[in-house]
C-alpha positions in Angstrom: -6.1 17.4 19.7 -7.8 17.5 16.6 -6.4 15.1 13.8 -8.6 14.1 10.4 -7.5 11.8 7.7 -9.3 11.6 4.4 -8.5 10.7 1.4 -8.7 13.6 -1.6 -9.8 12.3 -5.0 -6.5 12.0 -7.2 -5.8 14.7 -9.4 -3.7 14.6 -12.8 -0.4 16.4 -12.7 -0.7 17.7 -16.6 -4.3 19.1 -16.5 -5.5 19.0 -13.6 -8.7 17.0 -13.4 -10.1 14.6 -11.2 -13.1 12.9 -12.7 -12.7 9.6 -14.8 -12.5 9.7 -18.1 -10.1 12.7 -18.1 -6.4 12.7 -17.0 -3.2 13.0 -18.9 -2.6 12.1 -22.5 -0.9 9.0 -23.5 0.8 7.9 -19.8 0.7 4.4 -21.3 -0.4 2.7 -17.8 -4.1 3.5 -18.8 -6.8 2.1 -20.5 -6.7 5.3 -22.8 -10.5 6.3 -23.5 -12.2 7.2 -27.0 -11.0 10.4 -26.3 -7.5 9.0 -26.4 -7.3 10.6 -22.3 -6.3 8.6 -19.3 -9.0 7.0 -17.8 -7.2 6.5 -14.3 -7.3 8.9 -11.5 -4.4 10.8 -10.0 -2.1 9.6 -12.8 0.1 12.6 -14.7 2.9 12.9 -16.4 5.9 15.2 -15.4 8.5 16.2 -17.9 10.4 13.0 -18.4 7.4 11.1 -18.7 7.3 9.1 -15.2 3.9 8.8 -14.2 2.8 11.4 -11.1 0.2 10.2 -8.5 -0.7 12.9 -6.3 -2.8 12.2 -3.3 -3.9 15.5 -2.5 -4.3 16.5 1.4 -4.7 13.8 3.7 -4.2 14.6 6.9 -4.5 17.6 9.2 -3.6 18.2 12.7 -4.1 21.7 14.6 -4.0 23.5 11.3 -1.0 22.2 9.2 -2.0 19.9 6.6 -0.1 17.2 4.7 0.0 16.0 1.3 1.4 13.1 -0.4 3.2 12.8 -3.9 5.5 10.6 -5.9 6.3 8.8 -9.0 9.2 6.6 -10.4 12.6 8.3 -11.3 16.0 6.7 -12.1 17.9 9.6 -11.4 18.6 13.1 -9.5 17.2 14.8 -13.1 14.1 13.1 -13.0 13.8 14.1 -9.5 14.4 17.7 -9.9 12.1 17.2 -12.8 9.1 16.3 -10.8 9.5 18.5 -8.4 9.7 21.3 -10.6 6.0 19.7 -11.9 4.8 19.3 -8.6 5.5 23.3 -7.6 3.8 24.4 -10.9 0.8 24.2 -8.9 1.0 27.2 -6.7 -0.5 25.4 -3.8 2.7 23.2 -3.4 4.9 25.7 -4.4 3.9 28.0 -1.7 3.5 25.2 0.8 6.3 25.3 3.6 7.8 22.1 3.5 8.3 19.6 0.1 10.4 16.8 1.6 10.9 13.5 -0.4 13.3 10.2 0.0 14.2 8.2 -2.6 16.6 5.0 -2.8 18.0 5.1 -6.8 19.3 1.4 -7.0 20.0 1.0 -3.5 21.5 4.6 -3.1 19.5 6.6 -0.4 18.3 10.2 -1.2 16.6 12.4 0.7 15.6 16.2 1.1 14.2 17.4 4.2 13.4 20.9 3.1 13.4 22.2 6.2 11.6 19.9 8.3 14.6 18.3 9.9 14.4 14.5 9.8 11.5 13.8 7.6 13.8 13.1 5.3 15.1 10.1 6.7 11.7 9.0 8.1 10.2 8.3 4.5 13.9 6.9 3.3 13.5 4.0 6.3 9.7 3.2 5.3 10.8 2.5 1.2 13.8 0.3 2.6 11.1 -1.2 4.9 9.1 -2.2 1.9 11.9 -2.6 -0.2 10.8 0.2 -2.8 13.4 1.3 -5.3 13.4 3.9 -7.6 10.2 5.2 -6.5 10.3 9.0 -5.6 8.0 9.8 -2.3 6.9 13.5 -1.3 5.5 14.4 1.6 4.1 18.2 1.3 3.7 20.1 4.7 1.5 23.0 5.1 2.1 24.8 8.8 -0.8 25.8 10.3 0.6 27.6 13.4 1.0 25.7 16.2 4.2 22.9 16.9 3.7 19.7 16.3 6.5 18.4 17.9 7.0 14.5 18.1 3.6 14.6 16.1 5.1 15.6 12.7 7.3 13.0 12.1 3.9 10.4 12.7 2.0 12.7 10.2 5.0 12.0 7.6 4.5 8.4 8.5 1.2 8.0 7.9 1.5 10.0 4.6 3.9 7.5 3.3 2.0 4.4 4.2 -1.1 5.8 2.5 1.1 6.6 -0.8 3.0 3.0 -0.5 -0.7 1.7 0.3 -2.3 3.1 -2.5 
């Protein structure tokens, strides 16, 4: 069994950069730079202007490889919106699983995307911490080989690192 865990630098949803000093343009959660760029990490914007914090890979086990995602919402449009900003990169649009839970004011929703379950298992960790409004993806890339049991842990641990972070 071969499992890593690492955390990816953050990358910017609107242009793609990872280095301080450049991000998205006017997210107002920054401390905006001379340059008038967001001078946070991982912070974008998608198209309704909720702030996107993408985590990049951070865990792998026997080839598939997870990814974490989210940002607030306050309804199914700005979900759909992010999304549709997160699969602009071809990497996650390509990937073979996008699930994501969100509760919107108490109300749970959830999309497993295929991998039955996971759904559910990121919907019970944002009641846990009592998390509302706050959209969570978990991206799953298969690498070949069953995980079994194994891959709902994996979506597990990618939430607590997003909730952590």
């Amino acid at each position: 069994l071969h499992l890593s865990i690492r955390r990816q630098r953050q990358m910017c949803i609107r242009d793609r950069s990872t280095s301080f000093g450049q991000g998205c343009q006017g997210c107002g959660q920054c401390r905006g730079g001379a340059d008038g760029r967001c001078s946070r990490r991982g912070v974008g914007l998608c198209t309704l202007g909720a702030a996107v914090r993408q985590l990049g890979v951070v865990l792998s086990d026997r080839g598939s490889k997870y990814a974490v995602s989210g940002c607030k919402v306050t309804d199914r449009a700005a979900i759909d919106a992010a999304l549709k900003e997160l699969k602009r990169d071809k990497k996650y649009a390509k990937a073979t699983h996008n699930t994501w839970g969100v509760l919107i004011d108490g109300v749970p929703l959830k999309s497993d995307d295929g991998e039955s379950g996971a759904g559910m298992v990121i919907l019970r960790m944002l009641e846990r911490v009592g998390r509302q409004n706050e959209l969570i993806i978990v991206t799953r890339w298969y690498g070949g080989k069953h995980l079994g049991g194994d891959r709902f842990r994996h979506v597990q641990d990618a939430t607590r690192m997003y909730l952590e972070g």
